[in-house]
C-alpha positions as CSV (number, residue, x, y, z in Angstrom):
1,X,0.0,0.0,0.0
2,X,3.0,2.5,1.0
3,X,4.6,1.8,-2.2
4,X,1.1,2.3,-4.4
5,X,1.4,5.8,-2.7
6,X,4.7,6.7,-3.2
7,X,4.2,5.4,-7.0
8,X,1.5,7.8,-7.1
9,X,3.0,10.3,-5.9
10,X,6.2,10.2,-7.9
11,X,3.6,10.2,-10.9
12,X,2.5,13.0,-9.6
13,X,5.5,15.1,-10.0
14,X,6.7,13.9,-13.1
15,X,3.1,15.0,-14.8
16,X,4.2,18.5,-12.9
17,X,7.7,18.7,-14.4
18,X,6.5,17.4,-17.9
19,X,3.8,20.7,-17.6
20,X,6.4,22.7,-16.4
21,X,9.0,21.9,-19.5
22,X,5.9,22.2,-21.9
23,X,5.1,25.5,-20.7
24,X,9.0,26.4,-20.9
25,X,9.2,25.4,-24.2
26,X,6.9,27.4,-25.5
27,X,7.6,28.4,-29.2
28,X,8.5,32.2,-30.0
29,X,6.3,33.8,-31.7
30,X,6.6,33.6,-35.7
31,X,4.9,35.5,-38.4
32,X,4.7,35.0,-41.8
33,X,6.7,36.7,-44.4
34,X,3.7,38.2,-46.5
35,X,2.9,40.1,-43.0
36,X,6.7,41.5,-42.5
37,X,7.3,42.5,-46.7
38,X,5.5,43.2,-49.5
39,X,6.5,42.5,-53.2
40,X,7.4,46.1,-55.1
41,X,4.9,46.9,-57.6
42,X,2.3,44.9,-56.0
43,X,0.6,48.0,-54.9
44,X,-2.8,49.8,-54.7
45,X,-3.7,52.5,-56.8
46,X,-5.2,56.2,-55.6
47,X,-8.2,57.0,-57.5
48,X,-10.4,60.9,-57.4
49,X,-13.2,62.1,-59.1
50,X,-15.9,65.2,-58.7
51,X,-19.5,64.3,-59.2
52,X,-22.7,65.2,-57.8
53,X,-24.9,63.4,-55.0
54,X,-28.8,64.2,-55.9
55,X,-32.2,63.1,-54.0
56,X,-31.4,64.9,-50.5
57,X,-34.3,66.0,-48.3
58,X,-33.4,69.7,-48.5
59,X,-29.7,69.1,-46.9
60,X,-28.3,69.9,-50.0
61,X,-25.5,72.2,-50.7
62,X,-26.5,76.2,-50.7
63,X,-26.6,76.7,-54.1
64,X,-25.9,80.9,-53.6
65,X,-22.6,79.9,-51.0
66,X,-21.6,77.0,-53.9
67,X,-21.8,78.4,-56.9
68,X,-19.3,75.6,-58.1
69,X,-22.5,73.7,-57.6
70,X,-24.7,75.8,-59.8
71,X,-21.9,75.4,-62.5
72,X,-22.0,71.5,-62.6
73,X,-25.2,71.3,-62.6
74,X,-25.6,73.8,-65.7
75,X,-23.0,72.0,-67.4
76,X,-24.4,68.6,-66.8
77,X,-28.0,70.0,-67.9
78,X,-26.3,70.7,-71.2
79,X,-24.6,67.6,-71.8
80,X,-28.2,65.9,-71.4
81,X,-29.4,68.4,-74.2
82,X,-31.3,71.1,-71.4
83,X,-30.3,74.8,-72.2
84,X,-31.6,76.7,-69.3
85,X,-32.3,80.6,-70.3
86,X,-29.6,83.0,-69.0
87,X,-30.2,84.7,-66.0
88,X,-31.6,81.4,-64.2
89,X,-31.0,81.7,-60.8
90,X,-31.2,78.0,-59.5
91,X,-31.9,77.7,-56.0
92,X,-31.5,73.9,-55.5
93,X,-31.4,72.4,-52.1
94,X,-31.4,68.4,-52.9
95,X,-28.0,68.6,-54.6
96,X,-24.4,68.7,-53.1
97,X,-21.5,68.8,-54.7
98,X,-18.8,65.9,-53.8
99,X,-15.4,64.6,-54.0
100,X,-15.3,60.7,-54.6
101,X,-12.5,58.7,-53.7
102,X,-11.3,54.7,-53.5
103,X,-8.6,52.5,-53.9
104,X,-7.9,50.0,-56.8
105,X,-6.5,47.9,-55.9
106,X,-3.4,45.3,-57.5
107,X,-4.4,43.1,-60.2
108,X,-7.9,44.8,-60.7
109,X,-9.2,44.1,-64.1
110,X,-11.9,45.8,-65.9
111,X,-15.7,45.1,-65.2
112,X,-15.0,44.2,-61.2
113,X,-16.4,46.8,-58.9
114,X,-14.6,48.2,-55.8
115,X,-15.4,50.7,-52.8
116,X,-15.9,54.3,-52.7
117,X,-16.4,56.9,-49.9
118,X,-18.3,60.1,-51.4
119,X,-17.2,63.3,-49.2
120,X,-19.5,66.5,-49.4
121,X,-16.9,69.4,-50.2
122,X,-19.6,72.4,-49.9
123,X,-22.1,73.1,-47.2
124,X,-24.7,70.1,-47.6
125,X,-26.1,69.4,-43.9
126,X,-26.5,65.3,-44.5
127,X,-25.8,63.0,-47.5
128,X,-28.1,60.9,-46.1
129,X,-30.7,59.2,-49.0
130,X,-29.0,60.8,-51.6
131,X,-27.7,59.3,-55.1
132,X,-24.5,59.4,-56.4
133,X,-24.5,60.5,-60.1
134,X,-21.8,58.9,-62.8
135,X,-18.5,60.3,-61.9
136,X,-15.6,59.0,-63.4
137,X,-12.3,58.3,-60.9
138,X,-9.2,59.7,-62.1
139,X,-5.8,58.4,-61.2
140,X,-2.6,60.5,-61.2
141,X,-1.8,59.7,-64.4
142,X,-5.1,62.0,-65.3
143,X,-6.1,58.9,-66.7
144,X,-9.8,57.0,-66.3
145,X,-9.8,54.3,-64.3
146,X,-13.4,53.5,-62.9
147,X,-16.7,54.9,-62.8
148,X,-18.3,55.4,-60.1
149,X,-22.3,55.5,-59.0
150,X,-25.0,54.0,-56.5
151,X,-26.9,55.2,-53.7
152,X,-25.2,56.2,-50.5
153,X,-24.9,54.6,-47.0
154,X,-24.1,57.0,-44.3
155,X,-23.8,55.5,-40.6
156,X,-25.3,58.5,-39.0
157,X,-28.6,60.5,-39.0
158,X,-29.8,64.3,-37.5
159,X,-33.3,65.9,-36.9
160,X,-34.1,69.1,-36.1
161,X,-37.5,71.1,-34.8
162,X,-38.1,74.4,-33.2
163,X,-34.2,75.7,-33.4
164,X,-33.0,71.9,-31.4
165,X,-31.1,69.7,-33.3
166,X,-29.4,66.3,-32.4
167,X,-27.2,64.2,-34.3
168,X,-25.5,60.9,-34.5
169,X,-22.2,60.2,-36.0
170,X,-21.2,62.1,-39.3
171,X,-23.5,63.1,-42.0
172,X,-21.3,64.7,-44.8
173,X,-19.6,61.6,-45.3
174,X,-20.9,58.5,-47.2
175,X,-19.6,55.2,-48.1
176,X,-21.0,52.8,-51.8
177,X,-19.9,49.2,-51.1
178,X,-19.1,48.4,-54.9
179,X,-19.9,52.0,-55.8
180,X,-17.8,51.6,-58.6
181,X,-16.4,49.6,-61.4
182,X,-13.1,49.4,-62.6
183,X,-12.7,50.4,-66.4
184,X,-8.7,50.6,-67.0
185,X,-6.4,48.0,-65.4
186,X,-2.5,49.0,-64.6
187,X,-0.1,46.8,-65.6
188,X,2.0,45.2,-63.6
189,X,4.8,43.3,-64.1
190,X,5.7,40.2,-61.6
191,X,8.8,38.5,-62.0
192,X,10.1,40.4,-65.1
193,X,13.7,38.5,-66.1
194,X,12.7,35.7,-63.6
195,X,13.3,38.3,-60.3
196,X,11.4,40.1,-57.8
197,X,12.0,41.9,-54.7
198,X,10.6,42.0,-51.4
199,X,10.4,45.2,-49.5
200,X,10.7,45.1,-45.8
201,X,7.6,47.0,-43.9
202,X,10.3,48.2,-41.8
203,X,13.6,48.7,-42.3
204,X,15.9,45.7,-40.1
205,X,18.8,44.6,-41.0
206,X,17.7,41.8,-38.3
207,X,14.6,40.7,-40.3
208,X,16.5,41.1,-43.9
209,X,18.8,38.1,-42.8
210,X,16.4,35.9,-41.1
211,X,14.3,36.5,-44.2
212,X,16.7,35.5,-46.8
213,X,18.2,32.6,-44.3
214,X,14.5,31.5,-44.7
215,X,14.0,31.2,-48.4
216,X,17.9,30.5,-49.1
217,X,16.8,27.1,-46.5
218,X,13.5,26.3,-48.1
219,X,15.0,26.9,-52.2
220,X,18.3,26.4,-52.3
221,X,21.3,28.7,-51.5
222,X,21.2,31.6,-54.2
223,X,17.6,31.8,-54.3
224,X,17.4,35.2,-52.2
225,X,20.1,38.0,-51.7
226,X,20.2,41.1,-49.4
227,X,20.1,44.4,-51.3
228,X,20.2,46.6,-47.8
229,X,18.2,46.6,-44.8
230,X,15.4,47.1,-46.9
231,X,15.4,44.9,-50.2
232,X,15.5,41.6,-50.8
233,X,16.1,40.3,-54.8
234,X,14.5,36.6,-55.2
235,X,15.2,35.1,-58.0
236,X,11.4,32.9,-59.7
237,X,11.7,30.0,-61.6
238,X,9.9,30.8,-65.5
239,X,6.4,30.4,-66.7
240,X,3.4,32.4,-64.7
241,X,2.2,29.4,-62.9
242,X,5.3,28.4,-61.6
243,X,6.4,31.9,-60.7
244,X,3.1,32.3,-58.7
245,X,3.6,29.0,-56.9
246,X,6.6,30.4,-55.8
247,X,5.5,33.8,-54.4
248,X,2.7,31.8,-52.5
249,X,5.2,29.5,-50.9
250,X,7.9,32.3,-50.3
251,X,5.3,34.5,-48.6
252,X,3.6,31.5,-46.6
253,X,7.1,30.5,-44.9
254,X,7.3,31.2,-40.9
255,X,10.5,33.7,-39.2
256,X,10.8,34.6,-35.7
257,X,11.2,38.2,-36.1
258,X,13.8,40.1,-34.3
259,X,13.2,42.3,-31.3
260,X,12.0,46.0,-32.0
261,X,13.7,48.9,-31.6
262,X,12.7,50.2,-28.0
263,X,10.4,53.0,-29.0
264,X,7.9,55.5,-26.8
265,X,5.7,57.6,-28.7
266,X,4.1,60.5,-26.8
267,X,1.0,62.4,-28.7
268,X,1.1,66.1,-27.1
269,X,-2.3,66.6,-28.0
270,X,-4.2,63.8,-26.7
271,X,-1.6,62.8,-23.7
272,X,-1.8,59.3,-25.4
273,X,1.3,57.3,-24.3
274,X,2.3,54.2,-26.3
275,X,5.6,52.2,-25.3
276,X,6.4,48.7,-26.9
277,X,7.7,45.5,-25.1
278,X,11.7,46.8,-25.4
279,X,11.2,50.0,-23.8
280,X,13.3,50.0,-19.9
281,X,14.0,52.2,-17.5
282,X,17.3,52.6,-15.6
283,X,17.3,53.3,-12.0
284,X,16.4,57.1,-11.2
285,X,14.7,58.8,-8.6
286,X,11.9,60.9,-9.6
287,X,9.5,63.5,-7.3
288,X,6.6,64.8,-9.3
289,X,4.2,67.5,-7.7
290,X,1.3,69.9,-9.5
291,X,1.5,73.4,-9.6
292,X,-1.7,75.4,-10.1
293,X,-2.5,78.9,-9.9
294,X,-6.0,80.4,-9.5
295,X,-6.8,84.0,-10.5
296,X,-10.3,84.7,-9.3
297,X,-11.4,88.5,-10.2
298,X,-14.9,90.0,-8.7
299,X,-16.5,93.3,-9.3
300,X,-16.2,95.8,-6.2
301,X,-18.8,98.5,-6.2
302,X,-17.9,101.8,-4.6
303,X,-20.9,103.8,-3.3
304,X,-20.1,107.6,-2.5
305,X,-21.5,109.0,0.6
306,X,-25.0,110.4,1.1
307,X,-25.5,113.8,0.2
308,X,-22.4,114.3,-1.8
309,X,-22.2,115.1,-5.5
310,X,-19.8,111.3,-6.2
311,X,-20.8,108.5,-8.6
312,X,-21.2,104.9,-7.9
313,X,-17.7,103.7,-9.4
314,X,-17.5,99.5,-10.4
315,X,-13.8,98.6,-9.7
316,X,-12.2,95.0,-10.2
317,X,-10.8,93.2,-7.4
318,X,-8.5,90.0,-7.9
319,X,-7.5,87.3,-6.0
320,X,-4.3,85.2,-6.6
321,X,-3.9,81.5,-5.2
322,X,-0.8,79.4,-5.9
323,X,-1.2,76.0,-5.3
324,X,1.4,72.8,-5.2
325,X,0.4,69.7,-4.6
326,X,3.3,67.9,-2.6
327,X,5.4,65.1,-4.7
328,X,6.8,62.0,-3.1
329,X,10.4,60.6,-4.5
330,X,9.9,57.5,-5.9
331,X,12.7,55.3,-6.9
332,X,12.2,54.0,-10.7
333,X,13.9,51.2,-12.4
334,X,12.0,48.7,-14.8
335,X,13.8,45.7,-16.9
336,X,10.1,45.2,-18.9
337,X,7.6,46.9,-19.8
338,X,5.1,45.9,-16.8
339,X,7.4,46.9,-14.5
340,X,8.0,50.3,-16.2
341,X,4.0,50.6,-16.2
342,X,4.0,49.6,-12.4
343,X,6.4,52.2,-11.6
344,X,4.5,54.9,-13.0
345,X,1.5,54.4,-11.9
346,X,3.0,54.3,-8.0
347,X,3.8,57.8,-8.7
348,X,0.2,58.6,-9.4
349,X,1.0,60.4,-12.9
350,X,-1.7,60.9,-14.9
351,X,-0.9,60.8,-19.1
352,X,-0.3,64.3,-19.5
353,X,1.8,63.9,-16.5
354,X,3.6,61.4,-18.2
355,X,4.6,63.7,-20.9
356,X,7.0,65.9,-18.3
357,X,8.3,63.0,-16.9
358,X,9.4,61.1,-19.6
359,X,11.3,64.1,-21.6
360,X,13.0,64.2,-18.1
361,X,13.7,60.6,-18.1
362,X,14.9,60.9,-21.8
363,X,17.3,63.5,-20.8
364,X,18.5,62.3,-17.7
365,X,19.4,58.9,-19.7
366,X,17.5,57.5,-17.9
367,X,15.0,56.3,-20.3
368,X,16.4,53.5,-22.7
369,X,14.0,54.1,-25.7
370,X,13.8,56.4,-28.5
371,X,11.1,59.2,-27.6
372,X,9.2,60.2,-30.3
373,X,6.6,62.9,-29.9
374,X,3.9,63.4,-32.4
């Protein structure tokens, strides 16, 4: 019986170790190539155009403010075969005048539709309900590369009665889910003389090794070569089927990325704070306190005596209050970023806060991370 329970037991802690080395051996984290680089020239397109968005509920543009407005609308009239007399004055308020944009993206060919998002550039008060007439997207090129038309979808509505007025979400703004359809296709040329090159996201001379390590292993040596920290020049077998076997496999294979640089980025306006997994902290002492002052100013009214021939004389008093809120010296040091977060928050800094004490930090050399401040 004794030795059925130390048999048991010893069970017991090899199933503990055997968790414990599984848990250890964890795998780092890899991504996939096609995540980390993208092939140059596979790219997406910018596309513009200038159209018109008809059918509003009287939120149009004010056609004597736009008179841009007026003028496509004339011009359209007479493309349709309308001459209106001279001397119309139009006052139109289901019309606003737009700018369309989308995105074409690689390999588009002609007759498949994309995206667009339809902006009102005058004074229209909603887009909501309204139609967006045949406008043809531009690219920068001056070329035609889609037209674009449909009703619009805008995620937002207002009402108004009695001078009140609530709205919900943005209302110049509209959106045509396969608003428009492509008419020109750009060319594009993968694996011209049996090469392409992959373009790091961000530039790593890290990354660029592992990368070509990793399709040099899978290939063959010679398949891949380093241009800089950057590029990468892979060399495709012939024939388009092949070729795009190839790219499939190259972008499907797994890396373990190296570490980031340490990085904190600070947005001044917001107080947003934003550090990444490599950003530390050396040990350094720091005592933060908040300084207000108060001016308070109240009228003083100055009443002349009875019987005498004074005026009643309104004078400004003001009141000055400095206050400092007392700051306790708290010793900082962090080897990750939890313990960086820990220490900061003991010291009871709030994000704009953080701001101050982190261009100390930076300067004190303290702070092992490049501060960037946007």
């Amino acid at each position: 019986m004794a030795h059925a329970t130390a048999r048991k037991q010893i069970c017991l802690i090899l199933s503990m170790v055997l968790l414990g080395c599984s848990i250890l051996a964890t795998p780092v984290h890899a991504e996939r190539i096609k995540d980390l680089a993208s092939i140059q020239g596979v790219r997406t397109n910018q596309l513009i155009g200038y159209g018109l968005v008809v059918g509003l509920d009287g939120t149009g543009d004010q056609t004597s403010q736009t008179p841009f407005t007026v003028q496509t609308i004339v011009s359209m009239l007479m493309q349709m075969g309308i001459n209106l007399p001279p001397g119309t004055n139009l006052r139109l308020r289901n019309v606003a005048a737009v700018m369309v944009t989308a995105s074409l993206p690689p390999f588009a060919q002609p007759g498949q539709v994309i995206d667009v998002t339809v902006s009102s550039m005058g004074n229209a008060r909603s887009l909501r309900g309204g139609t967006l007439l045949m406008t043809p997207l531009k690219g920068a090129d001056g070329q035609v590369y889609g037209m674009a038309q449909g009703n619009l979808l805008v995620g937002g509505f207002g009402a108004a009665a009695s001078g009140s007025q609530v709205q919900v979400n943005h209302l110049s703004v509209g959106r045509i889910t396969g608003g428009a359809t492509v008419e020109r296709a750009v060319p594009v040329a993968l694996g011209q003389d049996n090469v392409i090159r992959l373009e790091l996201n961000t530039t790593d001379f890290s990354n660029t090794k592992r990368i070509v390590d990793a399709i040099n292993g899978k290939f063959g040596a010679g398949t891949a070569a380093a241009l800089d920290a950057r590029a990468i020049q892979v060399r495709t077998p012939e024939g388009s089927d092949r070729r795009v076997a190839f790219v499939a496999e190259v972008e499907s294979l797994n890396i373990n990325p190296a570490p980031t640089h340490a990085k904190v980025i600070v947005n001044s306006r917001t107080g947003s704070v934003v550090m990444n997994q490599a950003a530390t902290v050396d040990a350094c002492a720091i005592a933060h306190g908040n300084l207000s002052v108060v001016i308070s100013t109240e009228p003083v009214i100055s009443q002349p005596g009875p019987f005498s021939s004074g005026q009643t004389v309104q004078a400004q008093r003001s009141t000055i209050e400095i206050r400092q809120e007392s700051g306790m010296l708290t010793m900082v040091e962090g080897a990750s970023l939890a313990e960086v977060v820990k220490a900061l928050n003991a010291i009871g800094a709030t994000p704009q806060d953080l701001l101050a004490i982190l261009q100390a930090m930076k300067s004190a050399g303290a702070l092992r991370a490049d501060l960037e401040i946007i």
